[in-house]
PQR file with spaces between the fields and no chain letter, atoms N, CA, C, O and H, PARSE charges and radii, in Angstrom:
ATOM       1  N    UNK     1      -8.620   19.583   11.278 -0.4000 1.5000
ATOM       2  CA   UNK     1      -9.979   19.667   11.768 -0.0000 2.0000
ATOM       3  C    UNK     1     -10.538   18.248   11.875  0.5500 1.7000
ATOM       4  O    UNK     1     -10.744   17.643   10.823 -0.5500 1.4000
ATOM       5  N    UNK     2     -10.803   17.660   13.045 -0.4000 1.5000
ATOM       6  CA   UNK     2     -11.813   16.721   13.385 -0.0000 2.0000
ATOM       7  C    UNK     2     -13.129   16.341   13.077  0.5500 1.7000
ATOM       8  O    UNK     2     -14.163   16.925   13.401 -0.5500 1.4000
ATOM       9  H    UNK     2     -10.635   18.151   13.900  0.4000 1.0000
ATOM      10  N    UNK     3     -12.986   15.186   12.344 -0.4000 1.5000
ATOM      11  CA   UNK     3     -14.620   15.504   11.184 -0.0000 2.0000
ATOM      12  C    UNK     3     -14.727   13.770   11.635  0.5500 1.7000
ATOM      13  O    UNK     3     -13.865   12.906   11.468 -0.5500 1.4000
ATOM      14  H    UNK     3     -12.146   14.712   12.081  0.4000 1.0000
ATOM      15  N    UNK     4     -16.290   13.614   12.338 -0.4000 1.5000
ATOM      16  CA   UNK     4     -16.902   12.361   12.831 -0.0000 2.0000
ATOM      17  C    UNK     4     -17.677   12.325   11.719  0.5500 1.7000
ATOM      18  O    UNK     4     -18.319   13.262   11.243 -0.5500 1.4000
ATOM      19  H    UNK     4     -16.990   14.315   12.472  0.4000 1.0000
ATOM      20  N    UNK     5     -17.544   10.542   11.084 -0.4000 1.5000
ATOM      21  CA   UNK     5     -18.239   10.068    9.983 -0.0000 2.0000
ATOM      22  C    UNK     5     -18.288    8.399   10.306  0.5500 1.7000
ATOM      23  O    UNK     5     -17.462    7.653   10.832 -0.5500 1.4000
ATOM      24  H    UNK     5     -17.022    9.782   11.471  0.4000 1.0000
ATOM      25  N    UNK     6     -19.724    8.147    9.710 -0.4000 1.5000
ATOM      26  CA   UNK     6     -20.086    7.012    9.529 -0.0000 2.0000
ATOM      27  C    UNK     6     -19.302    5.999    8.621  0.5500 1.7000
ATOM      28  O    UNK     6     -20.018    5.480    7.764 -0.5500 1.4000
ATOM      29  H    UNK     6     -20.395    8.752    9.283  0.4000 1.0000
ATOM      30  N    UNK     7     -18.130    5.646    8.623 -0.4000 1.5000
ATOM      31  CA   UNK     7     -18.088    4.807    7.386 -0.0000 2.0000
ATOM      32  C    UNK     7     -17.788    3.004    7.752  0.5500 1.7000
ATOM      33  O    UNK     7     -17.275    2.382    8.682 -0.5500 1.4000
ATOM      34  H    UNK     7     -17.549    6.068    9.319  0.4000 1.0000
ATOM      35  N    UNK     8     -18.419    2.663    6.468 -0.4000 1.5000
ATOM      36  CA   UNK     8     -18.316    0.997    6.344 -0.0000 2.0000
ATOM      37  C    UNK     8     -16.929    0.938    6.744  0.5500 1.7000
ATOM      38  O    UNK     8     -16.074    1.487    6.050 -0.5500 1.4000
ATOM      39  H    UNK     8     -18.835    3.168    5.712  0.4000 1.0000
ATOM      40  N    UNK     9     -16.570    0.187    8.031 -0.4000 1.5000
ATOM      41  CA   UNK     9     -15.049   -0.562    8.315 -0.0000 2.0000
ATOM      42  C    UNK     9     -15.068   -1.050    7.218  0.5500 1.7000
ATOM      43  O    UNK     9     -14.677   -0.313    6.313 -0.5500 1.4000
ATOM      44  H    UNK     9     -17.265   -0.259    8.594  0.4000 1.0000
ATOM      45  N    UNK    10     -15.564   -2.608    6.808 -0.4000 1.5000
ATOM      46  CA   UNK    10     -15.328   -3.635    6.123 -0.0000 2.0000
ATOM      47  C    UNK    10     -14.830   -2.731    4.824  0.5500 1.7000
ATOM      48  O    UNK    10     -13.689   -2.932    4.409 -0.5500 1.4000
ATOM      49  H    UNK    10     -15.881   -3.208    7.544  0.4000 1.0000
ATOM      50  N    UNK    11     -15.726   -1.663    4.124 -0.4000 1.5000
ATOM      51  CA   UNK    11     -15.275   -0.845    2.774 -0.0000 2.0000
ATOM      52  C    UNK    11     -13.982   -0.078    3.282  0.5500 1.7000
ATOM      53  O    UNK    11     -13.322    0.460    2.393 -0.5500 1.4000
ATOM      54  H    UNK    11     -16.653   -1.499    4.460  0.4000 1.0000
ATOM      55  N    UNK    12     -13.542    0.043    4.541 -0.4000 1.5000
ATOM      56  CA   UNK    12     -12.325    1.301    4.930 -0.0000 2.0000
ATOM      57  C    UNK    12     -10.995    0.366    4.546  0.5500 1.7000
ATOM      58  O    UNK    12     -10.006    0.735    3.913 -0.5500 1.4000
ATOM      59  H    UNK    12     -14.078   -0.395    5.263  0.4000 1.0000
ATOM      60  N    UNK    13     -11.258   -0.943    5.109 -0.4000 1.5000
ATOM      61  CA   UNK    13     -10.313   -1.825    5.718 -0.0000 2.0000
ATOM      62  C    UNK    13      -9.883   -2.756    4.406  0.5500 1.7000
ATOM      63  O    UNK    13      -8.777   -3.295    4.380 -0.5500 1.4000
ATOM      64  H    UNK    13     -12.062   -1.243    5.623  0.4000 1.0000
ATOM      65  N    UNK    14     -10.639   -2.875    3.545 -0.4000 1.5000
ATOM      66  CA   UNK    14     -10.294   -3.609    2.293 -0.0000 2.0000
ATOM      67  C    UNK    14      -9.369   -2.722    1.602  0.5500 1.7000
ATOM      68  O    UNK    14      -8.225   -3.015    1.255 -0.5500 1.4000
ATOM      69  H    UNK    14     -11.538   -2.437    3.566  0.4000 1.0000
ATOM      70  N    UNK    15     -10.147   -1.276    1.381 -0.4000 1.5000
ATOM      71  CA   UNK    15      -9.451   -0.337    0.749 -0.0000 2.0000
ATOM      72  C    UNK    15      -8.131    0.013    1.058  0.5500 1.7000
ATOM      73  O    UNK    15      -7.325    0.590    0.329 -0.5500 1.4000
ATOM      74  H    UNK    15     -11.077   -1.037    1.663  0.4000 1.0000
ATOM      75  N    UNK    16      -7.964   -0.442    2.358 -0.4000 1.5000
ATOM      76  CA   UNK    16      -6.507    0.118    2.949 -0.0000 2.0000
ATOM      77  C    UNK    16      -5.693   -1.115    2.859  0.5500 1.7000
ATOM      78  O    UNK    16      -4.499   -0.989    3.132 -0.5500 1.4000
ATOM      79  H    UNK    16      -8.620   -0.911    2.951  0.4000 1.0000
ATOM      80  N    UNK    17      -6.142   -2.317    2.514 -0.4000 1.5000
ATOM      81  CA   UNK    17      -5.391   -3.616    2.404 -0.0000 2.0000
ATOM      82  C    UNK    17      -4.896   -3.569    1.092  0.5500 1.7000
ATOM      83  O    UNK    17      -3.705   -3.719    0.817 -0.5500 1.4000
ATOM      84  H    UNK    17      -7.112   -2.419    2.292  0.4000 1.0000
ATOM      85  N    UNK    18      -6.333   -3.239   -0.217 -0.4000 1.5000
ATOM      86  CA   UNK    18      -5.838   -3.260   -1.290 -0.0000 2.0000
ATOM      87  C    UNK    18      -5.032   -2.102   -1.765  0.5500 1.7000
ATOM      88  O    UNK    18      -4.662   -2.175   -2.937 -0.5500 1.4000
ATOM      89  H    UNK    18      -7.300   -3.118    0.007  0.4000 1.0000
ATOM      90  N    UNK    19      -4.649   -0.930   -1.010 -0.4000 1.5000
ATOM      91  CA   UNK    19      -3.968    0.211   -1.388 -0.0000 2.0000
ATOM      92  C    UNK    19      -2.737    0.082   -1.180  0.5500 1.7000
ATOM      93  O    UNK    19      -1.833    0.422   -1.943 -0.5500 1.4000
ATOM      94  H    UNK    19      -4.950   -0.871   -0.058  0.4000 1.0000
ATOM      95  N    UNK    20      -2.584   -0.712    0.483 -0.4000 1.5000
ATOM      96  CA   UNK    20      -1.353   -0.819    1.249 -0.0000 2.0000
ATOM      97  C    UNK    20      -1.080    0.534    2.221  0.5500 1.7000
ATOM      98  O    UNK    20      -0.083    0.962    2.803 -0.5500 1.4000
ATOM      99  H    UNK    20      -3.319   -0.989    1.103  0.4000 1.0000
ATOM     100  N    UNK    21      -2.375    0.953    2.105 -0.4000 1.5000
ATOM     101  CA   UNK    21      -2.133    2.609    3.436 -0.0000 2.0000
ATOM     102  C    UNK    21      -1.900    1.752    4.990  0.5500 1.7000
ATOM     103  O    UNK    21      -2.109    0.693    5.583 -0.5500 1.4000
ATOM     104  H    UNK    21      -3.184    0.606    1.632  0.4000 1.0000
ATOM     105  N    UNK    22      -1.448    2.787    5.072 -0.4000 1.5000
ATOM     106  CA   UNK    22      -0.684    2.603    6.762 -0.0000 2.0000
ATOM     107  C    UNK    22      -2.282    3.034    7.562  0.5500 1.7000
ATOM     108  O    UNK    22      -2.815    2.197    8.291 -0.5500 1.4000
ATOM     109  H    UNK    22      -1.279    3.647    4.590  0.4000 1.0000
ATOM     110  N    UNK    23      -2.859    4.243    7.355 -0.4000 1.5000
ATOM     111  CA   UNK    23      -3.708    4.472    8.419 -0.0000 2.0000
ATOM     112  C    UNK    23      -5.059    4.941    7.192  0.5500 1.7000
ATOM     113  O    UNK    23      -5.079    5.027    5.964 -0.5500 1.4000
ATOM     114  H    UNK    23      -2.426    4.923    6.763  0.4000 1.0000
ATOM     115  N    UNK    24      -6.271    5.206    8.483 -0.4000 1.5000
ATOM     116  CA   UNK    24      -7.481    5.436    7.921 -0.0000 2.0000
ATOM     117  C    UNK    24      -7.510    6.780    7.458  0.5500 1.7000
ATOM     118  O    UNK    24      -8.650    7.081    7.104 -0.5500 1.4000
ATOM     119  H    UNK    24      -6.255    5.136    9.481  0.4000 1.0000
ATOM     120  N    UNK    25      -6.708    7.675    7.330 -0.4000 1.5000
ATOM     121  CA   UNK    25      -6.529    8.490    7.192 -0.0000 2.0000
ATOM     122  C    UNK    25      -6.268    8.814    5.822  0.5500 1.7000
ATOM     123  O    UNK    25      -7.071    9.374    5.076 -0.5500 1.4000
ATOM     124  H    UNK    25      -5.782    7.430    7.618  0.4000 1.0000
ATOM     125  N    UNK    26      -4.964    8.392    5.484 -0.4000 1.5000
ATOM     126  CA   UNK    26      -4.519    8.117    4.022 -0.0000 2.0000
ATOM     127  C    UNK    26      -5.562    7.194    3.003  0.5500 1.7000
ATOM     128  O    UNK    26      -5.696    7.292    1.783 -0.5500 1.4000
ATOM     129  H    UNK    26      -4.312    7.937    6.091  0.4000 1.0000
ATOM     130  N    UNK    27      -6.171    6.365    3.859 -0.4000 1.5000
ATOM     131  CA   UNK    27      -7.387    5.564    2.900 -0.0000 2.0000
ATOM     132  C    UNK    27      -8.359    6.655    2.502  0.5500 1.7000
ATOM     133  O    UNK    27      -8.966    6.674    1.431 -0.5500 1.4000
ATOM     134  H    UNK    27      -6.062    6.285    4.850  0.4000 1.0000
ATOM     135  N    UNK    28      -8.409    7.151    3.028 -0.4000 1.5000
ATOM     136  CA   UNK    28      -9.648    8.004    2.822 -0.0000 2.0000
ATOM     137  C    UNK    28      -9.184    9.323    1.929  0.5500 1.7000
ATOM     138  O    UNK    28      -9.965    9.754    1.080 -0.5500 1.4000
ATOM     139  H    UNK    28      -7.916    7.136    3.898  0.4000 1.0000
ATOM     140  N    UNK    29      -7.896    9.956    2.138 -0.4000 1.5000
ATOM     141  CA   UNK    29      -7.797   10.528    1.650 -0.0000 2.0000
ATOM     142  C    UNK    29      -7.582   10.264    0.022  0.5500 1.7000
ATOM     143  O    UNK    29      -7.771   11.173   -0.787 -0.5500 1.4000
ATOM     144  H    UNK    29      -7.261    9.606    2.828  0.4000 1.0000
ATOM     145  N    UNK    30      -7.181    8.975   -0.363 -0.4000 1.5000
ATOM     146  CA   UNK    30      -6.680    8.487   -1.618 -0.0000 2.0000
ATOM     147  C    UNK    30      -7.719    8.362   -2.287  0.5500 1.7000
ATOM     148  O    UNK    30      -7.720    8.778   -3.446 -0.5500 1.4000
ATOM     149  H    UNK    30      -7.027    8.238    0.294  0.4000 1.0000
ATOM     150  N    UNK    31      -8.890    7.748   -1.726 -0.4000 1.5000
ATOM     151  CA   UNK    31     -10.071    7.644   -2.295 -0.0000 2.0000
ATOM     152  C    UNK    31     -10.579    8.638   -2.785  0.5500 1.7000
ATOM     153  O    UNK    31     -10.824    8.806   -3.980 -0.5500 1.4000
ATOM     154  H    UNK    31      -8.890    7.410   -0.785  0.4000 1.0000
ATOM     155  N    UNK    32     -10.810    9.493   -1.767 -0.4000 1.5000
ATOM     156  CA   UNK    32     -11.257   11.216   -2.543 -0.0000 2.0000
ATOM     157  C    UNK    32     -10.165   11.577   -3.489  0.5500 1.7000
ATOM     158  O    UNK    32     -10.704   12.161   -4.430 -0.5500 1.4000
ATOM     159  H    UNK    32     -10.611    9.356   -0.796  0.4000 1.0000
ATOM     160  N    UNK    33      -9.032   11.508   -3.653 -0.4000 1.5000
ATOM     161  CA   UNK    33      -8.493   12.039   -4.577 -0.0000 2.0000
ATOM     162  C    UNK    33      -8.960   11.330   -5.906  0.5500 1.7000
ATOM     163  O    UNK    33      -9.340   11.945   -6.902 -0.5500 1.4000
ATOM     164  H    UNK    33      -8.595   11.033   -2.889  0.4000 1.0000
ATOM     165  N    UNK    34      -8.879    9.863   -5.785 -0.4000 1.5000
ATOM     166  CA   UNK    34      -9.294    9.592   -7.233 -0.0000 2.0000
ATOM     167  C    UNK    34     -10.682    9.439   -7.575  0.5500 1.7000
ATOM     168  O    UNK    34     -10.996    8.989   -8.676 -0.5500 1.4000
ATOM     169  H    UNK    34      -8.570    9.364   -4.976  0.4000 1.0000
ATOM     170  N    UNK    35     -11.730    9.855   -6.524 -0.4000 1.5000
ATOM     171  CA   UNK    35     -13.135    9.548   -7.622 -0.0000 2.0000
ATOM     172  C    UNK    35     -13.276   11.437   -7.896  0.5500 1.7000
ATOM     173  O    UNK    35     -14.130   11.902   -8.651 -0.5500 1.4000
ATOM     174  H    UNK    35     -11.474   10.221   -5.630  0.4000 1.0000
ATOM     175  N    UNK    36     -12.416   12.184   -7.235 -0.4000 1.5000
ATOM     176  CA   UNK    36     -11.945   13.483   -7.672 -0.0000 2.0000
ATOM     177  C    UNK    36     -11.292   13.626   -9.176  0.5500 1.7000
ATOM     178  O    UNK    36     -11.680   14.495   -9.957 -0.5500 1.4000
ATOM     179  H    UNK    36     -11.723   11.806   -6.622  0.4000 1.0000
ATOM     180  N    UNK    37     -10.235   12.658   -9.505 -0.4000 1.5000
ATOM     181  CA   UNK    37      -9.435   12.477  -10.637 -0.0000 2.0000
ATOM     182  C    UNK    37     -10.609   11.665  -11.427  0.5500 1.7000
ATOM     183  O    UNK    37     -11.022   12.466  -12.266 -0.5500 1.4000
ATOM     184  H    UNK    37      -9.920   11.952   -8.870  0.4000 1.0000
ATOM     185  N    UNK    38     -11.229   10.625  -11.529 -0.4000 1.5000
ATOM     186  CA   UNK    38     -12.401    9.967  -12.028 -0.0000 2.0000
ATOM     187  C    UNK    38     -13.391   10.741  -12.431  0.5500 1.7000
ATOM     188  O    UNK    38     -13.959   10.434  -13.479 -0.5500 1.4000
ATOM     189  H    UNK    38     -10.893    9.975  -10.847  0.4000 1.0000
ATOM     190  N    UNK    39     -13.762   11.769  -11.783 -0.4000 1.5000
ATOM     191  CA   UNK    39     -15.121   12.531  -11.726 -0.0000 2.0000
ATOM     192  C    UNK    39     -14.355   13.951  -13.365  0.5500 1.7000
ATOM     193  O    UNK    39     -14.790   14.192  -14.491 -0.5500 1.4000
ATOM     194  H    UNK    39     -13.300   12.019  -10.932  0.4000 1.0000
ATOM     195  N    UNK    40     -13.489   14.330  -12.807 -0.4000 1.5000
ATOM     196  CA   UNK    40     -12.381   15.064  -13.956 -0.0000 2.0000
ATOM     197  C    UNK    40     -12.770   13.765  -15.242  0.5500 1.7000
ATOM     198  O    UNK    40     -13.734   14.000  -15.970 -0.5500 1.4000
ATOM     199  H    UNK    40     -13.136   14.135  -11.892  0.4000 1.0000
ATOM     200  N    UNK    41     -12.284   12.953  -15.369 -0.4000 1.5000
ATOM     201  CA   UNK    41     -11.919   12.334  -16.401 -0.0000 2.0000
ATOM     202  C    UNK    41     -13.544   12.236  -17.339  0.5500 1.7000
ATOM     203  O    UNK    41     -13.882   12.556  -18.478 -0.5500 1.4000
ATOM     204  H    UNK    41     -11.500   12.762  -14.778  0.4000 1.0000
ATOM     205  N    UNK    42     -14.320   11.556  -16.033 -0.4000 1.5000
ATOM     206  CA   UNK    42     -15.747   11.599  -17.168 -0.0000 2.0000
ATOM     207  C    UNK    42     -16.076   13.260  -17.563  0.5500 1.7000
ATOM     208  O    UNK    42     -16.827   13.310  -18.537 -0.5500 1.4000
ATOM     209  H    UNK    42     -14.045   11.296  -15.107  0.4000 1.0000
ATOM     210  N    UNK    43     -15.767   14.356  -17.141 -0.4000 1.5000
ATOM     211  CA   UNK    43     -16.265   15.615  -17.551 -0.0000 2.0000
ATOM     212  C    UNK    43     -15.754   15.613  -18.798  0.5500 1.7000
ATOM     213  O    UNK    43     -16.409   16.071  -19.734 -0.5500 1.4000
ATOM     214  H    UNK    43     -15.156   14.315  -16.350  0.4000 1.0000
ATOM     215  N    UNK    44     -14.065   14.906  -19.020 -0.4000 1.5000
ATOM     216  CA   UNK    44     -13.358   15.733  -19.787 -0.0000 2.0000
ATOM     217  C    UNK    44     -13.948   14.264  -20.951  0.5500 1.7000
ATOM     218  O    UNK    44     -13.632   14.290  -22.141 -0.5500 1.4000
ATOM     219  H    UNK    44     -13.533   14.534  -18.259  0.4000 1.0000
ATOM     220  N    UNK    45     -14.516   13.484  -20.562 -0.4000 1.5000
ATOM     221  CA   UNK    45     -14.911   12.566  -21.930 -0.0000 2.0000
ATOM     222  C    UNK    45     -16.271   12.877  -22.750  0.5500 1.7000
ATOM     223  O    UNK    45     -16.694   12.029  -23.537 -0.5500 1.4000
ATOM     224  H    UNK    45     -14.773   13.463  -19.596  0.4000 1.0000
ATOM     225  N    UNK    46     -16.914   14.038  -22.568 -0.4000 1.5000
ATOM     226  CA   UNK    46     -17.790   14.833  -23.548 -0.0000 2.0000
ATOM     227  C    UNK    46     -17.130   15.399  -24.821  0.5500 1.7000
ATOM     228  O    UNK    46     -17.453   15.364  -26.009 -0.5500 1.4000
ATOM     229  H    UNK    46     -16.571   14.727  -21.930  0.4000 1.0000
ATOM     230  N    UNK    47     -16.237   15.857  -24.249 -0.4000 1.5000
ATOM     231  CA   UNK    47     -15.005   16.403  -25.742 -0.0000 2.0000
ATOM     232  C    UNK    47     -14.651   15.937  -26.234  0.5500 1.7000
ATOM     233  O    UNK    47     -14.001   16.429  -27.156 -0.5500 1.4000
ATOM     234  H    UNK    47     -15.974   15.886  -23.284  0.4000 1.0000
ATOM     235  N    UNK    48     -14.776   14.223  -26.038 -0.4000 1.5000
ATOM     236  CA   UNK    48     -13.432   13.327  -26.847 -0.0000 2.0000
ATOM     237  C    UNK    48     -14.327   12.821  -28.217  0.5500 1.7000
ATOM     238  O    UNK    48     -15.341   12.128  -28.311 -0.5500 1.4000
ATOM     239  H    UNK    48     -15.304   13.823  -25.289  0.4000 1.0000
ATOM     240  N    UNK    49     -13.337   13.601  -29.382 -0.4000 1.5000
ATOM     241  CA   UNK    49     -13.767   13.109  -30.633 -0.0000 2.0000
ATOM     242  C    UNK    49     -14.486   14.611  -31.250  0.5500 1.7000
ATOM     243  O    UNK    49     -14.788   14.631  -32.443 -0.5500 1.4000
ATOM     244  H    UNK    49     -12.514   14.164  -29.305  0.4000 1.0000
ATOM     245  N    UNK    50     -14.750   15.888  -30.362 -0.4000 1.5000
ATOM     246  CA   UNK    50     -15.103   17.288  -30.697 -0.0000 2.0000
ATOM     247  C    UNK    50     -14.249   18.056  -30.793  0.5500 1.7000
ATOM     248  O    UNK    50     -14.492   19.225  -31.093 -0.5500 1.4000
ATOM     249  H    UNK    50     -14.505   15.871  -29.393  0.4000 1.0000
ATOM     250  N    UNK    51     -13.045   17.622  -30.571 -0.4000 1.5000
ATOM     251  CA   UNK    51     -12.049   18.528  -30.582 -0.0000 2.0000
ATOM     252  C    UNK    51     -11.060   18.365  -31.554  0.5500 1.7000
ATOM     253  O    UNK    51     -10.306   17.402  -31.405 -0.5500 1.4000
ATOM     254  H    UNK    51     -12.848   16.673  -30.327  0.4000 1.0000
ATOM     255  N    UNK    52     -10.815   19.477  -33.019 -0.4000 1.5000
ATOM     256  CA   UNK    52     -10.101   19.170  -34.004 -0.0000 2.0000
ATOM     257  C    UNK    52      -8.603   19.628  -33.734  0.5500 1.7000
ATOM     258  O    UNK    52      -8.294   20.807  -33.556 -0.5500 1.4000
ATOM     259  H    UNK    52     -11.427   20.259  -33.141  0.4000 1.0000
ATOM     260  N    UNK    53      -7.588   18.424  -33.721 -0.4000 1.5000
ATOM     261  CA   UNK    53      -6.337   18.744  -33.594 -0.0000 2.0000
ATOM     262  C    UNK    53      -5.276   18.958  -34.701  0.5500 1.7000
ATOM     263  O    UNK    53      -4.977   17.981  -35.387 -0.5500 1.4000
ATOM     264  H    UNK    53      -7.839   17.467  -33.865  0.4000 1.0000
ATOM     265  N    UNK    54      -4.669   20.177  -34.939 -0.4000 1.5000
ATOM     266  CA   UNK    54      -3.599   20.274  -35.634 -0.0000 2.0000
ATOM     267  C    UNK    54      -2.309   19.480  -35.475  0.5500 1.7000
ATOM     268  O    UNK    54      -1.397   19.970  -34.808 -0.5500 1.4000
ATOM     269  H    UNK    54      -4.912   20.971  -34.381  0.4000 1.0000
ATOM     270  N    UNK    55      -2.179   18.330  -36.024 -0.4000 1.5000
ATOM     271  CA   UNK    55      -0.828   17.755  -35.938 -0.0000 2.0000
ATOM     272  C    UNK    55       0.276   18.384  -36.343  0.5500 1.7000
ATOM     273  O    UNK    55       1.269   18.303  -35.620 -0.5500 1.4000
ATOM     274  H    UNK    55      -2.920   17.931  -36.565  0.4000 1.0000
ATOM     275  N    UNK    56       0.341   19.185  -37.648 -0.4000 1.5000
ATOM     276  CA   UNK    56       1.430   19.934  -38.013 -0.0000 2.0000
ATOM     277  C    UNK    56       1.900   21.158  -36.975  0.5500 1.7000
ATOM     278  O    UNK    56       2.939   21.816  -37.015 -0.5500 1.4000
ATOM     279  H    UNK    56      -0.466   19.251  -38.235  0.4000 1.0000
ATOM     280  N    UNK    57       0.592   21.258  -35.866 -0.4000 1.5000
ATOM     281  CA   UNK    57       1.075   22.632  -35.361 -0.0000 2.0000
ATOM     282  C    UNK    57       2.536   22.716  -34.772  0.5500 1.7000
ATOM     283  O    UNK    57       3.094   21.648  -35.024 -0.5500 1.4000
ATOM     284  H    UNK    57      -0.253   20.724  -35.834  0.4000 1.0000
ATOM     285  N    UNK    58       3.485   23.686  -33.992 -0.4000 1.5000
ATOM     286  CA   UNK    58       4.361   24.059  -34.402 -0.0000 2.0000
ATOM     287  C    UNK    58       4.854   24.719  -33.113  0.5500 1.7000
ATOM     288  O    UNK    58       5.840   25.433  -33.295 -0.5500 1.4000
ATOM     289  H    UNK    58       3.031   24.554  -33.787  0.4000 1.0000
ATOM     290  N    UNK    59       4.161   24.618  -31.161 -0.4000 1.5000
ATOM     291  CA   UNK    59       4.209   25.805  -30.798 -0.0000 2.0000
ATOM     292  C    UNK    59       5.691   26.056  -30.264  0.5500 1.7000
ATOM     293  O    UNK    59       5.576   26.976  -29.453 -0.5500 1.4000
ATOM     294  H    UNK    59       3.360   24.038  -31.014  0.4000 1.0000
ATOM     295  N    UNK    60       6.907   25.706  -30.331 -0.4000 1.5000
ATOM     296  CA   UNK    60       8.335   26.096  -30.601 -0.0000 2.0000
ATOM     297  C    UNK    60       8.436   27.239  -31.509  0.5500 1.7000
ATOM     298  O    UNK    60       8.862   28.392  -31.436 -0.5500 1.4000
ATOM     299  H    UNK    60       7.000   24.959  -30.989  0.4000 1.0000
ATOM     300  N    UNK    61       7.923   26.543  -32.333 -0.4000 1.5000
ATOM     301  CA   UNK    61       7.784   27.751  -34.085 -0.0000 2.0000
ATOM     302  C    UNK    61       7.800   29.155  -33.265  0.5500 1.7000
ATOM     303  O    UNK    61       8.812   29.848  -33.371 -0.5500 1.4000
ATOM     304  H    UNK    61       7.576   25.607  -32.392  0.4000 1.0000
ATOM     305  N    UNK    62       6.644   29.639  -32.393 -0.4000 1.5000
ATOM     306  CA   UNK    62       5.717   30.274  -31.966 -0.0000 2.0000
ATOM     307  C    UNK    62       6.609   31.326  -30.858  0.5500 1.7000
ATOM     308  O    UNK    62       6.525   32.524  -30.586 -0.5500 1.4000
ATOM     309  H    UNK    62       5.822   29.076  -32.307  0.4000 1.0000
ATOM     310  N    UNK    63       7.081   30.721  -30.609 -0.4000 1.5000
ATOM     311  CA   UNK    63       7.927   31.414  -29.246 -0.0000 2.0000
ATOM     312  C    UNK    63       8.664   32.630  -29.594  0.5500 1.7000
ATOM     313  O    UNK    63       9.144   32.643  -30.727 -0.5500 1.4000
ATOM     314  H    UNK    63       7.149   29.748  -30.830  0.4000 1.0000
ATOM     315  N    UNK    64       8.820   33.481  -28.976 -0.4000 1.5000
ATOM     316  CA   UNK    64       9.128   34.501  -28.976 -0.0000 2.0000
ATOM     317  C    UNK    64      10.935   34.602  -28.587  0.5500 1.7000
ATOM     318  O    UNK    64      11.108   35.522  -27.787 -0.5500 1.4000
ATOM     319  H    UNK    64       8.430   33.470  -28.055  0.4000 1.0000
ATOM     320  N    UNK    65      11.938   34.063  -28.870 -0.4000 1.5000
ATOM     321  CA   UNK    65      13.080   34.390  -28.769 -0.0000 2.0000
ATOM     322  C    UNK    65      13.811   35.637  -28.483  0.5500 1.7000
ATOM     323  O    UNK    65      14.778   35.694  -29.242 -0.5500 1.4000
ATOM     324  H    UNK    65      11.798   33.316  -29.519  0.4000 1.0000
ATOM     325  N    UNK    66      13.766   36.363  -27.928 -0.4000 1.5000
ATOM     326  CA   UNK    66      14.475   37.888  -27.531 -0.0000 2.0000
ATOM     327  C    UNK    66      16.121   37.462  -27.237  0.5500 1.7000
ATOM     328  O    UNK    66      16.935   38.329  -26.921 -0.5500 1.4000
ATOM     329  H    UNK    66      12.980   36.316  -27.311  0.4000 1.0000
């Protein structure tokens, strides 16, 4: 699907220099993936330090062998 957008060359064209993408295409797409992966990471940094971990746990132990 064909989607017309405004974007900064100068911000497209750096990004694709400093990435090493072949086309504007892949720049753009890489970008969304990681402020996608970025945007994940700050959600998941509310939990860090709330969450009590069992080191001894065991889940091999756990498995069901038939």
């Amino acid at each position: 699907m064909a989607t017309n957008l405004q974007i900064d060359m100068d911000l497209l064209e750096t990004a694709s220099r400093l990435g090493g993408f072949r086309t504007k295409r892949e720049t753009v797409n890489e970008a969304l993936r990681r402020f996608i992966q970025l945007s994940k990471q700050k959600e998941l940094k509310k939990y860090l330090g709330k969450v009590d971990i069992d080191l001894k746990y065991d889940y091999k132990k756990l498995r069901n062998r038939a």
